[in-house]
Backbone as CSV, one residue per row, in Angstrom:
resi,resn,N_x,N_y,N_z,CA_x,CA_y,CA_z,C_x,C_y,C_z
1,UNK,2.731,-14.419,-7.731,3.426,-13.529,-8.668,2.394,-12.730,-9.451
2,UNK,2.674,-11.380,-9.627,1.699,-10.417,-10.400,1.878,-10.719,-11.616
3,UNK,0.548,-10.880,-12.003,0.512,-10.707,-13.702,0.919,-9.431,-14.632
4,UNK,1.813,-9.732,-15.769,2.023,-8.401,-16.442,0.672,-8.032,-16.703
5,UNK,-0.127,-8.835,-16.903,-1.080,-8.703,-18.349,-1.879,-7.219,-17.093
6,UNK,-2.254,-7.960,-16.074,-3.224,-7.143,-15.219,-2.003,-5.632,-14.852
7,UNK,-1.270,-6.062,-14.283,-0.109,-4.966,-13.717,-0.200,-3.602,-14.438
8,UNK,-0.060,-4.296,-16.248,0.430,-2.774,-17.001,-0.995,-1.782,-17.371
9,UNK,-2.172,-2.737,-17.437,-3.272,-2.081,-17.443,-3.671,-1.220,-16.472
10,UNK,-3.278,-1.775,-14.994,-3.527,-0.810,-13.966,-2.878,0.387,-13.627
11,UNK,-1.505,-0.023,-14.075,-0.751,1.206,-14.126,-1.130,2.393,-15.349
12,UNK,-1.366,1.804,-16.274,-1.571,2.655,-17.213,-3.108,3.488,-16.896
13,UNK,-3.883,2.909,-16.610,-5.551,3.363,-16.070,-5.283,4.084,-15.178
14,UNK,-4.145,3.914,-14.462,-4.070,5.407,-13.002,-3.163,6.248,-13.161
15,UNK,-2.258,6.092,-14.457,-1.756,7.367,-14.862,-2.099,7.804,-15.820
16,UNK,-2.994,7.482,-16.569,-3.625,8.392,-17.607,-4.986,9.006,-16.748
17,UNK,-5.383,8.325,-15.904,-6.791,8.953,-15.370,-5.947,9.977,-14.264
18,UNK,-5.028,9.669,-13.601,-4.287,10.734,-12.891,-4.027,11.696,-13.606
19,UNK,-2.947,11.268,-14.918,-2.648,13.076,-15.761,-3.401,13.356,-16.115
20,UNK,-4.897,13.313,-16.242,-6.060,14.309,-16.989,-6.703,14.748,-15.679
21,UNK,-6.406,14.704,-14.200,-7.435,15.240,-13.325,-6.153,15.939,-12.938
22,UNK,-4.941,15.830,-12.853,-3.775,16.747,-12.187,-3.876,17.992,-13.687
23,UNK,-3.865,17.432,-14.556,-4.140,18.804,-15.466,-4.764,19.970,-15.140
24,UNK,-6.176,19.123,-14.878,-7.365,20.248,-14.307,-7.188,20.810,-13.054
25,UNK,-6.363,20.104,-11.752,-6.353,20.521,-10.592,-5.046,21.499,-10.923
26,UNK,-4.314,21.301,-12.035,-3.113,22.198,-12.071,-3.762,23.863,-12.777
27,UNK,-4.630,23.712,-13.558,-4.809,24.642,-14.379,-5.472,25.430,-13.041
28,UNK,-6.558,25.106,-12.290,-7.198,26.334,-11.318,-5.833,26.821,-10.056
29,UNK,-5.055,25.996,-9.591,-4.142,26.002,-8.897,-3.443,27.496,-9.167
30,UNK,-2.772,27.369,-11.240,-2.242,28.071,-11.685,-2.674,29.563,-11.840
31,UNK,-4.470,29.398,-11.569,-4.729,30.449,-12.018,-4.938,31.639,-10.899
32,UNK,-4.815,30.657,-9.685,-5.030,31.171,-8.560,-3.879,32.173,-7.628
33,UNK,-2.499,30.934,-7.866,-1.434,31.593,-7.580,-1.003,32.805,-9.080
34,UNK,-1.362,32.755,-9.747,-0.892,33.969,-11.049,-1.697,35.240,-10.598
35,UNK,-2.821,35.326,-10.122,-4.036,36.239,-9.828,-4.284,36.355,-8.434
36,UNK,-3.661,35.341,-6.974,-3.729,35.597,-5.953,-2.418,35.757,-4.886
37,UNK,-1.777,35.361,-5.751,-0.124,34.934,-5.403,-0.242,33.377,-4.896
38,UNK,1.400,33.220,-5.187,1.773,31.701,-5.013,2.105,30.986,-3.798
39,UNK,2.051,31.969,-2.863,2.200,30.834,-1.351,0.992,30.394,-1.008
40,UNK,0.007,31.454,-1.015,-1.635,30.890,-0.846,-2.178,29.784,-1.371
41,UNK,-1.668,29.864,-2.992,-1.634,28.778,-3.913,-1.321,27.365,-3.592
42,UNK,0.109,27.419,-3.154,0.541,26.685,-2.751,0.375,25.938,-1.747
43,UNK,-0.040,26.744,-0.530,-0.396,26.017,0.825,-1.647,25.166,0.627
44,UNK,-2.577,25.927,-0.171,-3.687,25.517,-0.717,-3.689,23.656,-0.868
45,UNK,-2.684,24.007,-2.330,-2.639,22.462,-2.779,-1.763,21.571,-1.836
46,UNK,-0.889,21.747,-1.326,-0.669,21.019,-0.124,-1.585,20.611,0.988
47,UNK,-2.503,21.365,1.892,-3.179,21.215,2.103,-4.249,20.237,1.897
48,UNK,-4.644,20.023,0.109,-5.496,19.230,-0.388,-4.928,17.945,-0.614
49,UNK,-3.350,17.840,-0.763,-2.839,16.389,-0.543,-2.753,15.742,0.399
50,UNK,-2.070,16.432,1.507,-2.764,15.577,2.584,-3.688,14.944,3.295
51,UNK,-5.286,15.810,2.271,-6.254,15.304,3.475,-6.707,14.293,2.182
52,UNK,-6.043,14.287,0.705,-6.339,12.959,0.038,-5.463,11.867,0.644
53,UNK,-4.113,11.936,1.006,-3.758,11.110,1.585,-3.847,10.264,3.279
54,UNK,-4.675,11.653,4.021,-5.335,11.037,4.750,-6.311,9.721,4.454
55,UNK,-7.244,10.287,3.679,-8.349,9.173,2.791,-7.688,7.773,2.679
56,UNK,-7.069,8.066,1.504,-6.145,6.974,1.344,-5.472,5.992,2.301
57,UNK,-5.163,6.825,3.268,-4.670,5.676,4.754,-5.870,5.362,5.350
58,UNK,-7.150,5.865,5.810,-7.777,5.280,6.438,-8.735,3.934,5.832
59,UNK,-8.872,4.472,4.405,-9.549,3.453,3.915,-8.996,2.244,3.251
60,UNK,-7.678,2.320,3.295,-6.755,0.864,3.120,-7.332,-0.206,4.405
61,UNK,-7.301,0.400,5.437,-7.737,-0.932,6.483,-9.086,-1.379,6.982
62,UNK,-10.434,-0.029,6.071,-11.680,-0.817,5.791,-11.421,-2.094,4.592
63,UNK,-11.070,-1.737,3.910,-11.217,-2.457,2.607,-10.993,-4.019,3.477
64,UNK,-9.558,-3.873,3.763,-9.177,-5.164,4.163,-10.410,-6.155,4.691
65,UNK,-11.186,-5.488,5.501,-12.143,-6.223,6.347,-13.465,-6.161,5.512
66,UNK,-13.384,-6.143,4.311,-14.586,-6.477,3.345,-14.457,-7.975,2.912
67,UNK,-15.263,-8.223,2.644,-15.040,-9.688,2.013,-14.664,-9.624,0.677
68,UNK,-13.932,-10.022,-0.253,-13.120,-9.515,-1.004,-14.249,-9.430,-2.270
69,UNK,-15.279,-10.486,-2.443,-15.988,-10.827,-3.686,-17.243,-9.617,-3.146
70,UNK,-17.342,-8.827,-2.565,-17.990,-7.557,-2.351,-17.563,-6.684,-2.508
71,UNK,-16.378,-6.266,-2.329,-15.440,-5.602,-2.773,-15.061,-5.391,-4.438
72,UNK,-14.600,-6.288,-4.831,-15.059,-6.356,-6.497,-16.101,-5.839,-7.077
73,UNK,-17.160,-6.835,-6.662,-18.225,-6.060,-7.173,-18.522,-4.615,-7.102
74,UNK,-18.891,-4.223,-5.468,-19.292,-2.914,-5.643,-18.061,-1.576,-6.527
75,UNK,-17.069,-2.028,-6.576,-15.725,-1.133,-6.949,-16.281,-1.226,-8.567
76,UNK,-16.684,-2.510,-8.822,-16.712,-2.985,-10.649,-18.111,-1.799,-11.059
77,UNK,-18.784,-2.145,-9.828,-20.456,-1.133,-10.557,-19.988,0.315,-10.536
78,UNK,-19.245,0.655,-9.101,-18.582,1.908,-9.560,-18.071,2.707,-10.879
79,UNK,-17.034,1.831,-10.927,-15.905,2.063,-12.045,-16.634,1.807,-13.626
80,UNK,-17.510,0.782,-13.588,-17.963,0.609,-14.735,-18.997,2.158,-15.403
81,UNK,-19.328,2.627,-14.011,-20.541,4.010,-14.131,-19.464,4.936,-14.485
82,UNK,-18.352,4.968,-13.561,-17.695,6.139,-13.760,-16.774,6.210,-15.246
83,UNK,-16.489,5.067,-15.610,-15.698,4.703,-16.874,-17.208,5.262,-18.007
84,UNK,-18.019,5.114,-18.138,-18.785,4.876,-18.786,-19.400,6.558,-19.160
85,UNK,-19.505,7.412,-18.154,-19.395,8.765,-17.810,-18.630,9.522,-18.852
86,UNK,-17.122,8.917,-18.344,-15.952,9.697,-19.129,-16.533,9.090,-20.603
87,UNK,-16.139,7.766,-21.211,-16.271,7.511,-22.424,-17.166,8.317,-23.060
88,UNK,-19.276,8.105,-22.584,-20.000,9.270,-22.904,-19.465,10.394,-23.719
89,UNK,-19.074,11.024,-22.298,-18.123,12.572,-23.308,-17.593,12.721,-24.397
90,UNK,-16.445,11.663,-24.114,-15.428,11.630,-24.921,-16.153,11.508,-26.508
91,UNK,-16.785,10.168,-26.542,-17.404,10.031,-27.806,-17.963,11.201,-28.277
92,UNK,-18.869,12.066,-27.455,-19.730,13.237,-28.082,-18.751,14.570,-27.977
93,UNK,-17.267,14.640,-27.431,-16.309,15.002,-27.891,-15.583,14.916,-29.572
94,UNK,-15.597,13.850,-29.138,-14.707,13.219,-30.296,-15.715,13.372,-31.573
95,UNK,-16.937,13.615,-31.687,-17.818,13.505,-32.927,-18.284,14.983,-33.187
96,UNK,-18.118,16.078,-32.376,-18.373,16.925,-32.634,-19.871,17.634,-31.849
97,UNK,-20.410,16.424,-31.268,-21.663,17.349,-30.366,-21.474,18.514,-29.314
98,UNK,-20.071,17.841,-28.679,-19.881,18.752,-27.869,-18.562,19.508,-27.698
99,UNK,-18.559,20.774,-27.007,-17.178,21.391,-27.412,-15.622,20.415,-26.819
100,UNK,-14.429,20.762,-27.606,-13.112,20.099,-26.846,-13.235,21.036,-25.476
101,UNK,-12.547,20.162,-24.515,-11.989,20.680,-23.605,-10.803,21.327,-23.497
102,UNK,-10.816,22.803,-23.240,-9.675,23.812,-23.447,-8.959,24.323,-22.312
103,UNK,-7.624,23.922,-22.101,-7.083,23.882,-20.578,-7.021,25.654,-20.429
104,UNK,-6.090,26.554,-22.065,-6.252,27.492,-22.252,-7.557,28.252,-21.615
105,UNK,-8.611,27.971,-22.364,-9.820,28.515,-22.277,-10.597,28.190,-20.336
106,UNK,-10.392,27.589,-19.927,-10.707,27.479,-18.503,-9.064,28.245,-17.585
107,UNK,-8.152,28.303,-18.105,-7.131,29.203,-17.532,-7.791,30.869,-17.371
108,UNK,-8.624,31.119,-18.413,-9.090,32.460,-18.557,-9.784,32.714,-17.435
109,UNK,-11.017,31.799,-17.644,-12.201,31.816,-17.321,-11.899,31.843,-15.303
110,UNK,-11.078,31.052,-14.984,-10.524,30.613,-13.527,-10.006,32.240,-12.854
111,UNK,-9.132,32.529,-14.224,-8.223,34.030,-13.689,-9.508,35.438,-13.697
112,UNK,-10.648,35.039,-14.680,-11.294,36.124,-14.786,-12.268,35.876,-13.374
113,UNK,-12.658,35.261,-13.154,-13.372,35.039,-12.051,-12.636,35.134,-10.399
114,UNK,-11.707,34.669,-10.319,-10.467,35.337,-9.268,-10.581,36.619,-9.211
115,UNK,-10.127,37.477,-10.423,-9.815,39.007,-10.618,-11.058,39.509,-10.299
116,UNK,-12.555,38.870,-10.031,-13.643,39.453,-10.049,-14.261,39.887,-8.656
117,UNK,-13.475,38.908,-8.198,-13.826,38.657,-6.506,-13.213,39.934,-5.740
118,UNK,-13.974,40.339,-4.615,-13.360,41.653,-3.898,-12.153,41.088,-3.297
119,UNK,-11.401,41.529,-3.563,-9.734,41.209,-2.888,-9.837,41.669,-0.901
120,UNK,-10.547,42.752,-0.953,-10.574,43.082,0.639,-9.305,43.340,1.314
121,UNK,-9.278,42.447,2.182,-7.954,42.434,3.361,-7.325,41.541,2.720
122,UNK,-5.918,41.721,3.332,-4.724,40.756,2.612,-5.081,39.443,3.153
123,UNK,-5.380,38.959,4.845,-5.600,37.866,5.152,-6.801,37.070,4.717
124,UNK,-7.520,37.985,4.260,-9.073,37.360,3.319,-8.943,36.910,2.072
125,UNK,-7.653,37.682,1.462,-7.681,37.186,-0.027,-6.505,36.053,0.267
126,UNK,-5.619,36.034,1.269,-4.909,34.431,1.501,-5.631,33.330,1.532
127,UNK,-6.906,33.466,2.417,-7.765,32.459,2.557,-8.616,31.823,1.823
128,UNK,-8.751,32.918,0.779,-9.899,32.841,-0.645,-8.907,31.757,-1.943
129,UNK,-7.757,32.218,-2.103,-6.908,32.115,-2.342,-6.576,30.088,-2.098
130,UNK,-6.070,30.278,-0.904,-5.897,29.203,-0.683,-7.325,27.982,-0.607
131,UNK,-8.237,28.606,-0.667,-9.360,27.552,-0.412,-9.963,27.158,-1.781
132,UNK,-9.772,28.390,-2.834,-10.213,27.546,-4.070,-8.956,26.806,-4.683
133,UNK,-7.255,26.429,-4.017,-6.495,25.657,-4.421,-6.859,24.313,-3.949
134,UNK,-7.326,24.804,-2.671,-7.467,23.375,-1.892,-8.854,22.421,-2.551
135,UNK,-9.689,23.078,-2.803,-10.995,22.704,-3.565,-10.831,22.277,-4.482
136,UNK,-9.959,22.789,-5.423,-9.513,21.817,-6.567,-8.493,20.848,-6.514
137,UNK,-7.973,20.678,-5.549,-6.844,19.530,-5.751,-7.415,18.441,-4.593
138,UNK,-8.625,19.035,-4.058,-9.034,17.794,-3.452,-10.121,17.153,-4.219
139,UNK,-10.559,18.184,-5.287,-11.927,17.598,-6.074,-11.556,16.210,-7.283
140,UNK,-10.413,16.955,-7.730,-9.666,16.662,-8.692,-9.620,14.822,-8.069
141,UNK,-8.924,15.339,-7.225,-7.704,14.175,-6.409,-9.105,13.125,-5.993
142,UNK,-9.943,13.211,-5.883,-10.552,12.173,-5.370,-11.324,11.311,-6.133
143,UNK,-11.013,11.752,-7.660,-11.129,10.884,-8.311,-9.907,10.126,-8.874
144,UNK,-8.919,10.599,-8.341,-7.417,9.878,-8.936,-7.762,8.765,-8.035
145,UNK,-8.259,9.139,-6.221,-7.795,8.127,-5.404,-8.958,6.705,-5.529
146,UNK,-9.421,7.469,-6.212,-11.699,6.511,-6.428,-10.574,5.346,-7.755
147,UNK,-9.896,5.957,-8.763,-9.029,5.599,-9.641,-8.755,4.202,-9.063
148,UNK,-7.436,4.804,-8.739,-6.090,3.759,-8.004,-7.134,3.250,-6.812
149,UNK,-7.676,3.310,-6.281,-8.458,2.242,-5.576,-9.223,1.142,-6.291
150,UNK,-9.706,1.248,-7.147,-10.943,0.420,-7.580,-9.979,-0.514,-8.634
151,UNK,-8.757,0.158,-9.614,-8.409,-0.715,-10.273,-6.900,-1.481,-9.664
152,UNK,-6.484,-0.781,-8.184,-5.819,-1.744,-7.594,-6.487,-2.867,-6.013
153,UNK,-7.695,-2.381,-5.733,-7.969,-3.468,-5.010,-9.062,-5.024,-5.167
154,UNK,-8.339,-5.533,-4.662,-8.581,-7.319,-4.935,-7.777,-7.966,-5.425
155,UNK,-6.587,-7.557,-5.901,-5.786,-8.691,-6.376,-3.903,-8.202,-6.529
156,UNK,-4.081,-7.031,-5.121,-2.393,-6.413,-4.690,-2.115,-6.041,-5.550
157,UNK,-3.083,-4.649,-6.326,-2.527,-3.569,-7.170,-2.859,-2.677,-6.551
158,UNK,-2.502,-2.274,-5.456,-2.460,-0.948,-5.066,-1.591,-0.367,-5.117
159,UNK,-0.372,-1.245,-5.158,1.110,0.035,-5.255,1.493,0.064,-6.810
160,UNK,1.350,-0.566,-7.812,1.140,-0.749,-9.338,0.319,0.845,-9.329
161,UNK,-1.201,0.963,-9.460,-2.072,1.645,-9.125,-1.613,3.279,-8.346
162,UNK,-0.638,2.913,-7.121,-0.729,3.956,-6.853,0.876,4.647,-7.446
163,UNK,1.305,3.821,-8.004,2.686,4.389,-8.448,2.773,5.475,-9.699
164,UNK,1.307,4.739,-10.811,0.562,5.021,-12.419,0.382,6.126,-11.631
165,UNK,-0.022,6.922,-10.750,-0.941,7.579,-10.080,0.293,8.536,-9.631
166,UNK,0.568,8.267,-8.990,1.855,9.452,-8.518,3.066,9.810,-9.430
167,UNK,3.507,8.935,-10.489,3.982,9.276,-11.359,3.464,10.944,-12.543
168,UNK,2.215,10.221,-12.754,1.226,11.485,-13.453,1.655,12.608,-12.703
169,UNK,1.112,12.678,-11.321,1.275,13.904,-10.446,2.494,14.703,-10.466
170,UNK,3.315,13.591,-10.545,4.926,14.613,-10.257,5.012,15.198,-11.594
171,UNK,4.959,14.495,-12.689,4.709,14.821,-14.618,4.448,16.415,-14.660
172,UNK,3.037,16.125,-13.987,2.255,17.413,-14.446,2.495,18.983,-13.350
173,UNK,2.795,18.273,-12.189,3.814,19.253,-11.346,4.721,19.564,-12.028
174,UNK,5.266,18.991,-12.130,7.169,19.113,-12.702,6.843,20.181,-13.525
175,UNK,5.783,19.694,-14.234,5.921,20.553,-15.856,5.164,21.973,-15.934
176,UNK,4.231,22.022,-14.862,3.600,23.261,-14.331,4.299,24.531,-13.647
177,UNK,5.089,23.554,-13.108,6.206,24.391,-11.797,7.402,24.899,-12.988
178,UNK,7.611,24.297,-13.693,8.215,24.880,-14.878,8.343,25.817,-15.864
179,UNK,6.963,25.631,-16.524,6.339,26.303,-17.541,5.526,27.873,-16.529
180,UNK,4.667,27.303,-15.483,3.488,28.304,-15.409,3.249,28.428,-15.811
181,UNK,2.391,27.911,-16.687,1.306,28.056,-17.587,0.609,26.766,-17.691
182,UNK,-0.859,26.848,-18.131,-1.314,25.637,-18.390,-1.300,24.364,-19.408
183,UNK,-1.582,23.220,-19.036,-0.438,21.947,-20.239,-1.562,22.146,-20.920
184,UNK,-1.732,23.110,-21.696,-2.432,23.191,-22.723,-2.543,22.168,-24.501
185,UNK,-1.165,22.201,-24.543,-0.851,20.963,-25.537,-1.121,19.234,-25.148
186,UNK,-1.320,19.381,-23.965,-1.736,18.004,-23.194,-3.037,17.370,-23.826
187,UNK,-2.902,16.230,-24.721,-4.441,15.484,-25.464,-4.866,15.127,-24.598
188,UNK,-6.051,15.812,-23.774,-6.854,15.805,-22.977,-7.889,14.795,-23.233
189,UNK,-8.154,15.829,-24.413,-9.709,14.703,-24.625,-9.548,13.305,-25.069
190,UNK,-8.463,13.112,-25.919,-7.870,11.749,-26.304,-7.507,10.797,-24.722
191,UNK,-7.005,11.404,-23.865,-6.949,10.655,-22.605,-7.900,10.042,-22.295
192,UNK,-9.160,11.101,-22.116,-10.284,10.491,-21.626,-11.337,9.353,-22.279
193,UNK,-10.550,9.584,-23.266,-11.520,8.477,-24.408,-10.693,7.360,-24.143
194,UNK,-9.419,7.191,-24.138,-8.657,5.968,-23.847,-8.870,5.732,-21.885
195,UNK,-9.011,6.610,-21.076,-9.343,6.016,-19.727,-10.534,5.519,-19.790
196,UNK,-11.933,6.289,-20.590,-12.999,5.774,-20.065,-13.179,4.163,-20.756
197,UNK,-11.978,4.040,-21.540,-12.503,2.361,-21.920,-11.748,1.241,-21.451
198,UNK,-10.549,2.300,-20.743,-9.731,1.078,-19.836,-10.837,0.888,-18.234
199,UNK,-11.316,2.118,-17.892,-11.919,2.163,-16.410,-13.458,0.979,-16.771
200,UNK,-14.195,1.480,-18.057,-15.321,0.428,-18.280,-14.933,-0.798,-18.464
201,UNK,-13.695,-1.433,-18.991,-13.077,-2.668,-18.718,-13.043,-3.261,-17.674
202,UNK,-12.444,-2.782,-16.579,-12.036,-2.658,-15.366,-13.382,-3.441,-14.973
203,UNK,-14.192,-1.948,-15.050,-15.359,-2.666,-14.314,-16.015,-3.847,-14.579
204,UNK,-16.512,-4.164,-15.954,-17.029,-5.077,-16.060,-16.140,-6.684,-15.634
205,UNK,-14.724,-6.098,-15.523,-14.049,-7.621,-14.978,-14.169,-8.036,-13.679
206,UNK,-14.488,-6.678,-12.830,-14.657,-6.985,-11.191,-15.651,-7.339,-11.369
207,UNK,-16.880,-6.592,-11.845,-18.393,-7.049,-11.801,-18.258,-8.636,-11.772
208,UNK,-17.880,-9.344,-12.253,-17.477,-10.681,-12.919,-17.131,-11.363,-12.060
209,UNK,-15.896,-10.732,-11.099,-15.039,-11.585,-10.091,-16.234,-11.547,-9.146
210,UNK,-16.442,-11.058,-8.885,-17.031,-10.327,-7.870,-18.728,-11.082,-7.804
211,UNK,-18.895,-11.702,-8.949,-20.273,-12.692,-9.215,-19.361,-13.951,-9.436
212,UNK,-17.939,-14.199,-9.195,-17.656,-15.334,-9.386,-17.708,-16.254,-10.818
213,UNK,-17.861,-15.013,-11.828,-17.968,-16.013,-13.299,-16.508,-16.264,-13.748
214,UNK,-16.037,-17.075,-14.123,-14.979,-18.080,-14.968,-14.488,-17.442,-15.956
215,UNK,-13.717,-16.037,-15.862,-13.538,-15.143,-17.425,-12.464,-16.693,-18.019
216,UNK,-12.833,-16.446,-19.595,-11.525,-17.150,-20.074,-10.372,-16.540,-20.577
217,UNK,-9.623,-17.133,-20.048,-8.038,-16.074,-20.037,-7.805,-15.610,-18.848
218,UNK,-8.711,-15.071,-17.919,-8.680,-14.738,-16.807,-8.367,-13.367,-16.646
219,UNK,-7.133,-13.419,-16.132,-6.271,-11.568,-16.297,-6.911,-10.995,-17.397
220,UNK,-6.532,-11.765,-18.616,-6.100,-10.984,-20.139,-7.571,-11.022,-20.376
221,UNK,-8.854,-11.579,-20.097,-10.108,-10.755,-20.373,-10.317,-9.016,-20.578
222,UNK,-9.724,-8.887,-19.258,-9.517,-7.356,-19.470,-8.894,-6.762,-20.857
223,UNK,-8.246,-7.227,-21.486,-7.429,-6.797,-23.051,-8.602,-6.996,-23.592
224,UNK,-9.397,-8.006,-23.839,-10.392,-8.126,-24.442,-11.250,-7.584,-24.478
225,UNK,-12.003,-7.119,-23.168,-13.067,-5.878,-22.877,-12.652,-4.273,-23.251
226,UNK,-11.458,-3.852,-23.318,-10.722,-2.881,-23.460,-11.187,-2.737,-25.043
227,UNK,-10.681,-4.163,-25.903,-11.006,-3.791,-27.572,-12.166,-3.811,-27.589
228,UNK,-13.327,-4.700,-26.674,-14.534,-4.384,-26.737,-15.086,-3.196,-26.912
229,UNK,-14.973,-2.743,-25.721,-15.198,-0.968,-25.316,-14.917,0.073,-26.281
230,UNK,-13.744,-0.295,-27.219,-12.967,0.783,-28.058,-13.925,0.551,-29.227
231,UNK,-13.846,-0.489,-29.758,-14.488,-1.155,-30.886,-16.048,-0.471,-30.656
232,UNK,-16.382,-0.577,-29.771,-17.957,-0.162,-29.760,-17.678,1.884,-29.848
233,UNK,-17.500,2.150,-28.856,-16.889,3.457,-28.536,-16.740,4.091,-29.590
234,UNK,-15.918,3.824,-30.710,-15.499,4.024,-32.024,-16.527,4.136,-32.840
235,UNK,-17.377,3.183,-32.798,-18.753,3.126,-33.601,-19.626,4.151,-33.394
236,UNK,-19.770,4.480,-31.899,-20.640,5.640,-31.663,-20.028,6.865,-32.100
237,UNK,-19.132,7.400,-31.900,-18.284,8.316,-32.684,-18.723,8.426,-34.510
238,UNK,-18.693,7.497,-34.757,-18.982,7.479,-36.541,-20.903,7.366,-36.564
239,UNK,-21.510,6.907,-35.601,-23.003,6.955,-35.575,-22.879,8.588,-35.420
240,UNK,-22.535,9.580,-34.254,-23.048,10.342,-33.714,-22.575,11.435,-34.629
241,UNK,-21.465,11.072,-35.572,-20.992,12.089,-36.509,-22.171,12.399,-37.871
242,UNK,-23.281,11.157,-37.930,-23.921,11.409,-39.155,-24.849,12.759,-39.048
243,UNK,-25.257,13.344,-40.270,-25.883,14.678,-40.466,-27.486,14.598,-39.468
244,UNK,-27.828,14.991,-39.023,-28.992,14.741,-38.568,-29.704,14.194,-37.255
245,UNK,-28.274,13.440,-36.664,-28.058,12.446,-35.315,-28.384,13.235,-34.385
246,UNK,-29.595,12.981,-33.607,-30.016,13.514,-32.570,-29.432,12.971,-31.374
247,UNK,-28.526,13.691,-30.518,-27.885,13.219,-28.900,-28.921,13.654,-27.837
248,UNK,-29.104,13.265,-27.005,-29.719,13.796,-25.887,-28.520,13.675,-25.039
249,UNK,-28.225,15.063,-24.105,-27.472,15.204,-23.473,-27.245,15.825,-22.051
């Protein structure tokens, strides 16, 4: 029987790390079909789902044939780098070193650079068109699938994992295909500060399984590393805010 304790963390880690990369794969998508038209657009990002979901099928039946306490591990050193990445930011986000991330402000920047490009022939600008949709929803997407892989395999969270994960997607579709325009009101940067300390959790618990150490509590370690992570995380935020605090970046 699945644990809540593990279940809701995973779900929650692959749909918050899903809605902040479908944001970004939505915003160039948007800017492409507004400035190149929308079937190009479109075929584009279709295109880029399938060959993530290609991924996704082939590497379900390597995994299997890993030995599972290798598997942990290497997923934990992963996730712990990549969790650790996002947090980075976030903190020197969140304190002021570095600028917010502006879905607005990269909507511009996406459409001004489109509009810049020689349009040419109609079948050249379909292809242009469709290849920077596909580029972003496969760039995007392969860290959703790096996501829902690492915090659903070893212990039959992959469909938990991949549900957090496809839920986001349809969210930020739904609401794109709606609006046209970019989820600009979407707390971006607040996401990433709350994924990068669920994903550095993550990791350090596989790291763990994965060396075979005895967490106590077991599952619910992870809750614990999570306030760890935040608790520290938080601190650097109020260090990096003082007058004078030199970041190297």
């Amino acid at each position: 029987m699945m644990s809540w304790a593990v279940a809701a963390p995973a779900i929650s880690a692959a749909f918050l790390a899903s809605l902040v990369e479908a944001v970004e794969a939505l915003t160039i998508v948007l800017a492409v079909g507004t400035v190149r038209g929308w079937r190009p657009a479109g075929l584009g990002a279709v295109a880029g789902l399938v060959l993530l979901a290609i991924i996704v099928i082939l590497l379900g039946p390597v995994l299997d044939r890993v030995p599972l306490h290798l598997v942990q591990l290497a997923i934990g050193v992963l996730l712990l780098l990549f969790g650790m990445r996002w947090l980075r930011k976030a903190i020197l986000r969140a304190a002021g070193i570095i600028a917010l991330h502006d879905e607005t402000t990269a909507y511009a920047r996406e459409t001004a650079e489109l509009r810049g490009q020689d349009r040419g022939r109609g079948t050249q600008l379909d292809w242009f068109a469709m290849l920077a949709s596909f580029k972003a929803v496969v760039l995007e997407g392969l860290e959703v699938v790096f996501v829902v892989i690492a915090v659903g395999a070893g212990r039959g969270m992959m469909v938990p994992a991949s549900l957090g994960a496809l839920a986001a997607c349809v969210l930020v579709a739904g609401a794109g295909f709606a609006l046209h325009k970019p989820l600009a009101r979407v707390p971006e940067n607040t996401l990433k500060f709350a994924v990068g300390v669920m994903l550095s959790a993550f990791g350090v618990f596989w790291i763990g399984e994965g060396l075979g150490v005895p967490w106590p509590g077991e599952d619910l370690a992870i809750i614990a590393f999570a306030v760890l992570f935040l608790v520290v995380a938080l601190a650097g935020v109020a260090i990096a805010r003082r007058p004078g605090h030199a970041v190297v970046q």
